[in-house]
C-alpha positions in Angstrom: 0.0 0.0 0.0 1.0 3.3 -1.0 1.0 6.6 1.9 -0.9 9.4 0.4 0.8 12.8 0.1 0.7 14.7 3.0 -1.6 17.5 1.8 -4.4 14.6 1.1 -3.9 13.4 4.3 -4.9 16.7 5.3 -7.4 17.2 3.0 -9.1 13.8 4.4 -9.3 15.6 8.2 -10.9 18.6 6.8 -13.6 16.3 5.1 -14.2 13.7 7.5 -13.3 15.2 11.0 -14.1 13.7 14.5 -17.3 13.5 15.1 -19.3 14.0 11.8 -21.4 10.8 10.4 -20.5 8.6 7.8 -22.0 5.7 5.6 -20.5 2.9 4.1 -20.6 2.3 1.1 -17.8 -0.3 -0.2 -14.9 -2.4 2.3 -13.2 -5.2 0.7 -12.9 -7.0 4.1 -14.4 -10.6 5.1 -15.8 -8.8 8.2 -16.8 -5.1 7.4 -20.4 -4.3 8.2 -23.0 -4.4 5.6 -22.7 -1.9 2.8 -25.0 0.7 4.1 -23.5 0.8 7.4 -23.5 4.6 9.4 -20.7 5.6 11.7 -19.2 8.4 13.4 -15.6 9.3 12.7 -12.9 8.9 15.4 -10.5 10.8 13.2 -8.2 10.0 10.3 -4.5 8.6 10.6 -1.3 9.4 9.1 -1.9 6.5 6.1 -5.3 8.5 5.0 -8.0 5.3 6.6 -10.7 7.1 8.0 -11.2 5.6 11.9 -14.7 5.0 12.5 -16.9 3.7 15.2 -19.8 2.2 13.2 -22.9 1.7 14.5 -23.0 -2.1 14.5 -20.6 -2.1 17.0 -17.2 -2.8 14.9 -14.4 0.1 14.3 -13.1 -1.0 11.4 -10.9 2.0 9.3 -11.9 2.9 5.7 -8.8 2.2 4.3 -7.4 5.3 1.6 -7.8 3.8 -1.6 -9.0 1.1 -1.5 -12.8 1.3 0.8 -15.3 3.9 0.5 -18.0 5.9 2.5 -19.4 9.4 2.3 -20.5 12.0 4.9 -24.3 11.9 6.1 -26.4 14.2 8.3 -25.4 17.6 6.7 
């Protein structure tokens, strides 16, 4: 896996900051919760994953790249 630039890094904290609501909507991961899934963000690492607490109980990361969700509840 490839580190994003530090500018998108950055980029990804202005979009998805602690707190705001998120849903899922692709993880390629034998345990991620069902597409659909809504979360709130814990914050987003130095690699660019998105750390989430999702409401199913899991806190799987949206890895940069390669997973997907969008911001809800605007």
């Amino acid at each position: 896996m490839r580190f994003p630039h530090r500018e998108t890094v950055e980029r990804l904290r202005q979009e998805y900051p602690a707190g705001c609501r998120v849903e899922l909507l692709h993880m390629d991961d034998p345990q991620a919760p069902p597409i659909g899934t809504l979360g709130t963000v814990k914050g987003v690492d130095d690699s660019g994953s998105i750390m989430v607490a999702w409401d199913t109980g899991g806190s799987l990361h949206v890895l940069y790249g390669v997973d997907e969700c969008r911001r809800v509840g605007e």
